[in-house]
Each structure stands twice: as structure tokens, then as C-alpha cells.
C-alpha positions in Angstrom: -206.0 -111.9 281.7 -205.0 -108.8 283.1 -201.5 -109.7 282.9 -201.2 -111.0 279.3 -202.1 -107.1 278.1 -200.1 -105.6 280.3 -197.1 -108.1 278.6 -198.4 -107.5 275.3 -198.6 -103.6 276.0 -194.8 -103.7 277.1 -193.6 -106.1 274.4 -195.6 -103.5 271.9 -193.9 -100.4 273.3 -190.6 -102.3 273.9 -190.7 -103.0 270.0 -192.0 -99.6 269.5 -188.6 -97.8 271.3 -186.4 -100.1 269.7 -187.9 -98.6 266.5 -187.7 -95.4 267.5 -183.8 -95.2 268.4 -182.7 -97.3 265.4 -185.1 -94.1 263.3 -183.3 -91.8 265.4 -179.6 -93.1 265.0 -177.7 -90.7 263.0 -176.2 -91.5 259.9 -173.0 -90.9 257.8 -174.4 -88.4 255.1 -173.3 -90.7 252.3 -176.1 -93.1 253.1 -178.8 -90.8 253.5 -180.5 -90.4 250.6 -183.9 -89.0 250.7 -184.9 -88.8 247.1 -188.7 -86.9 248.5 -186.7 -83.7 249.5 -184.4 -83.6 246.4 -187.6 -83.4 244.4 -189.0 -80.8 246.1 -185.4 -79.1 246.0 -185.8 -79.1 242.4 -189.4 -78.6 242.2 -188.4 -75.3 244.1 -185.6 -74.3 241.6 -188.0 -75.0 238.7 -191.0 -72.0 239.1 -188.0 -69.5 239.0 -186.7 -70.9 236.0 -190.3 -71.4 234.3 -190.3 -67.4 234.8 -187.4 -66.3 233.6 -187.8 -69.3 230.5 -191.6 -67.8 229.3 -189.7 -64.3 229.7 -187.3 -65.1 227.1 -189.4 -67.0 224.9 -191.7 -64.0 225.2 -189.1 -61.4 223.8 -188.4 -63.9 221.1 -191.6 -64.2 220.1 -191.9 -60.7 219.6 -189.0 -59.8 218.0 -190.1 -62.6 215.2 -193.2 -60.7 215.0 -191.0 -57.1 214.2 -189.0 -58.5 212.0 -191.9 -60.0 209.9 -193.7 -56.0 210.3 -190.2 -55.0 209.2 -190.4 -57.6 206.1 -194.4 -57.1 205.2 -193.3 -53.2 205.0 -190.2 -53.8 203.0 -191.9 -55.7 200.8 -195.1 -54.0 200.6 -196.9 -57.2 201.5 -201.2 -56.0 201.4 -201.1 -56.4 205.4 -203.6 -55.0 207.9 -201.9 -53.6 210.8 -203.6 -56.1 213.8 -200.4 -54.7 215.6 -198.9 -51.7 216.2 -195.5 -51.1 214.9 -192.6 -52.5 217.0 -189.0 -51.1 217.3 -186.7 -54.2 216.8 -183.5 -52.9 218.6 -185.7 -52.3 222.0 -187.5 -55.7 221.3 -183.3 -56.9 220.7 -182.5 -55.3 223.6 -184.9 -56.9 226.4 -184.4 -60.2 225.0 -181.1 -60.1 225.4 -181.6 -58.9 229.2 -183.7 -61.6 229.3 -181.4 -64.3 228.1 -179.2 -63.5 230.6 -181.5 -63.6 233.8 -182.6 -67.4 232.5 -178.6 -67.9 231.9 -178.6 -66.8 235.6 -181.4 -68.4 237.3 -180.6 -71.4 238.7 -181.2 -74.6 237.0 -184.4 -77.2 237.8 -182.5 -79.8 235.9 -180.3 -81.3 233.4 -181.4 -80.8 230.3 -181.5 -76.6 231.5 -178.1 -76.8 232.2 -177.1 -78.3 229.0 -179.4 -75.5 227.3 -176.9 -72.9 229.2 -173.8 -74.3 227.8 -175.3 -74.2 224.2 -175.7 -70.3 224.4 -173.5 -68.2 222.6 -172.7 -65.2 225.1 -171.5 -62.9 222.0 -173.6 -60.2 222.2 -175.5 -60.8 225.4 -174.0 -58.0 228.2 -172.5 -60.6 230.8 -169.4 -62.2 231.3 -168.5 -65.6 230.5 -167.0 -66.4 234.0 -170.6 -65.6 235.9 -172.4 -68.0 233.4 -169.9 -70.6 234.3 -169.7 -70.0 237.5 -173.8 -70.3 237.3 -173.3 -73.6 235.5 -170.7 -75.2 238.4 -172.9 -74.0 240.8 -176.3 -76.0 239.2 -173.6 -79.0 238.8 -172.7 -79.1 242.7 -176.4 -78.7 243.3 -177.6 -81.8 240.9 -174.5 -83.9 242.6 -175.7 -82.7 246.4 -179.8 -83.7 245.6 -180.1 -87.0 243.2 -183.2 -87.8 241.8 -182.2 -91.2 241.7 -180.9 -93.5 244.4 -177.4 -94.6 243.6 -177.6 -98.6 242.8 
């Protein structure tokens, strides 16, 4: 009896090395795909973008609500005054700052990148070439961390 477990208990830890170097084989980086890490790669990216997203939809927010102060006023519309008055071109300004640190941050995922592209950089102070070098760089990041295992 005795030496039927000690078999079984070198079988089992045979089995379990033989596991344990094919586990610990390196190999080529095009076959290692671990889709678990990409996700939290992204996941990562996405609080930064979240912030710098509610930032800007912030701004706009409020400079929707100057320019309807600016409209009620113009038009003498019987309005009470819930909020104080707002100055648009500082409201114009900070959106505009803020634009530019979400055209900045890095990307969580596709459909943010497409969002950048769609911009219109006109009036915004920051140069085309950093924007596009923001969009290459969330481009080479999407190809290096799949979310999907290629098929």
C-alpha cells in the first residue's frame, strides 16, 4: 500500500513539473495574448479620460447656460435670476482649455479616438501636430493591447 502512494505521489508531481515548465516556457510575443491585462490597460487609461471628458462637458454646459442669461436679458424674457450672471468669454475660455486637455489625455478606446479626429482645432490654443501625435500614439497603444483575440 505504502508503495502505490508513494507512485501515485511521484506520478502526480511528475505531471505537476511537466506542467510547470511547459507554463514557464517562454514565448514569441506574437502569440501571447493576454486579453485580462489589455483590459485593465484600458480600464487604466479610461478614469483619466472620464476626468478630463466631465471637465469639458462641464464648461459646455455652462457656457449654454450664459448664453441663454445673455438671450433672456437681450430679450427681456420675465426671468428670475436662480444664477448669477456669467461672463461668456471666461466660460469660452476654460472650455477651450479644457477641450484641449481631453484632446490630450490619452484614449480608453475607439470610439474616443474617433471623437479626437472629429474636433475642429480652429480656435482651440494647440497645435495640430501634438493632437496628432496624441492620436498615433492611442493608435500604437490599441494595436499593442487587443481586446480581442485575433481569430
Amino acid at each position: 500500500m505504502e508503495k502505490l502512494t508513494s507512485r501515485l505521489k511521484m506520478k502526480a508531481s511528475q505531471r505537476f513539473d511537466a506542467f510547470m515548465i511547459k507554463v514557464l516556457e517562454p514565448l514569441p510575443c506574437a502569440e501571447l495574448v493576454d486579453t485580462q491585462y489589455n483590459l485593465l490597460v484600458r480600464r487604466a487609461r479610461e478614469g483619466a479620460w472620464k476626468k478630463a471628458e466631465t471637465a469639458t462637458e462641464y464648461f459646455e454646459a455652462l457656457n449654454r447656460l450664459a448664453f441663454a442669461q445673455e438671450f433672456a436679458a437681450q430679450y427681456g424674457a420675465d426671468v428670475q435670476d436662480i444664477v448669477p450672471q456669467i461672463d461668456q468669454s471666461t466660460i469660452i475660455t476654460q472650455l477651450r482649455a479644457a477641450l484641449v486637455r481631453q484632446l490630450l489625455t490619452p484614449a480608453p478606446y475607439q470610439l474616443a479616438v474617433a471623437w479626437k479626429r472629429k474636433q475642429k482645432l480652429t480656435y482651440l490654443p494647440v497645435k495640430e501636430a501634438q493632437v496628432t501625435a496624441a492620436i498615433e500614439a492611442d493608435e500604437a497603444f490599441f494595436a499593442a493591447h487587443p481586446h480581442k483575440r485575433p481569430r
